[in-house]
C-alpha positions as CSV (number, residue, x, y, z in Angstrom):
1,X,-10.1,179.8,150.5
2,X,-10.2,176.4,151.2
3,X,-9.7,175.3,147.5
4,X,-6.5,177.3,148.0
5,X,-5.6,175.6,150.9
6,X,-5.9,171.8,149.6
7,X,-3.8,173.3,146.8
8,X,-1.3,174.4,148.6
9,X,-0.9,171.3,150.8
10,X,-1.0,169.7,147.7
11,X,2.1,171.6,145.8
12,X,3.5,171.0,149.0
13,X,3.1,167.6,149.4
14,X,4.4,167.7,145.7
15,X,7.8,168.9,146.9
16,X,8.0,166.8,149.5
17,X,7.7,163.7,147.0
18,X,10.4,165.7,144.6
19,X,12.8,165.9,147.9
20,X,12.3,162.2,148.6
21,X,13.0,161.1,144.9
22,X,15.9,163.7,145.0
23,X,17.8,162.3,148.1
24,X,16.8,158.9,147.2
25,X,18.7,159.8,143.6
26,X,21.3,161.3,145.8
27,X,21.8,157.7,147.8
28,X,21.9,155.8,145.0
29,X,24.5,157.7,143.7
30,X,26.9,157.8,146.5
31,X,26.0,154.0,146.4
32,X,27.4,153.5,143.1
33,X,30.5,155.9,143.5
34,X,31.3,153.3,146.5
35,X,31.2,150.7,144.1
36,X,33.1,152.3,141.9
37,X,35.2,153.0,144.5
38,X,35.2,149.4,145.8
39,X,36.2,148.2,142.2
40,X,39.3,150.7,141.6
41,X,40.5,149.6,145.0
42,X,40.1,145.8,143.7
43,X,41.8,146.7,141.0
44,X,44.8,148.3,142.6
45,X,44.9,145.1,145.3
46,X,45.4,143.0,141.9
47,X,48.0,145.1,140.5
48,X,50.0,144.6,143.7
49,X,49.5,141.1,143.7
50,X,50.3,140.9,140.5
51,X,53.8,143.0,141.3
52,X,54.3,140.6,144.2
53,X,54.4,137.2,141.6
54,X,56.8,138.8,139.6
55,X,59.2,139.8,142.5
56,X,58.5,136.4,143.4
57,X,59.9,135.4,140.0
58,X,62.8,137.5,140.4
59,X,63.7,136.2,143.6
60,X,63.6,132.6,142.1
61,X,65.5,133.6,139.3
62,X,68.1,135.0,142.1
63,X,68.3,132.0,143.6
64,X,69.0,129.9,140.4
65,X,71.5,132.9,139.8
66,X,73.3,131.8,143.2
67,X,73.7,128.3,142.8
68,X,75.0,128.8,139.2
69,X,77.9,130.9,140.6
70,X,78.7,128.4,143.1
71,X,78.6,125.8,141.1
72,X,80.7,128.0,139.0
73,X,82.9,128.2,141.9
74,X,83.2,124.6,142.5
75,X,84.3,123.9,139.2
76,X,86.4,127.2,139.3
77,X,88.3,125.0,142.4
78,X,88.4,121.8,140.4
79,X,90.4,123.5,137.8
């Protein structure tokens, strides 16, 4: 009876060391989908940033766009 007994606190013991490694399994995986989350939202912050240099570029080439046509203007007056 008492055999019994060690072996069942034993098995039991057993599952309580399989839960343990099971929600430490579970942790580390949450852990690494934030990552992975963490690195897709990097990613998306570098694509905007990278959107932003070529508006940036845009806008220059606006400007350069607008003085052209005034210059264009002034010598459209000279004439």
């Amino acid at each position: 009876m008492l055999s019994r007994r060690v072996c069942e606190t034993s098995m039991l013991s057993r599952r309580v060391c399989e839960t343990s490694m099971l929600s430490r399994r579970v942790c580390e995986t949450s852990m690494l989908s934030r990552r992975v989350l963490t690195l897709r939202n990097v990613a998306i912050i570098e694509a905007c940033l990278r959107n932003l240099n070529v508006i940036k570029t845009c806008l220059r080439n606006l400007n350069v766009i607008k003085t052209c046509l005034r210059n264009l203007n002034v010598i459209k007056t000279c004439l």
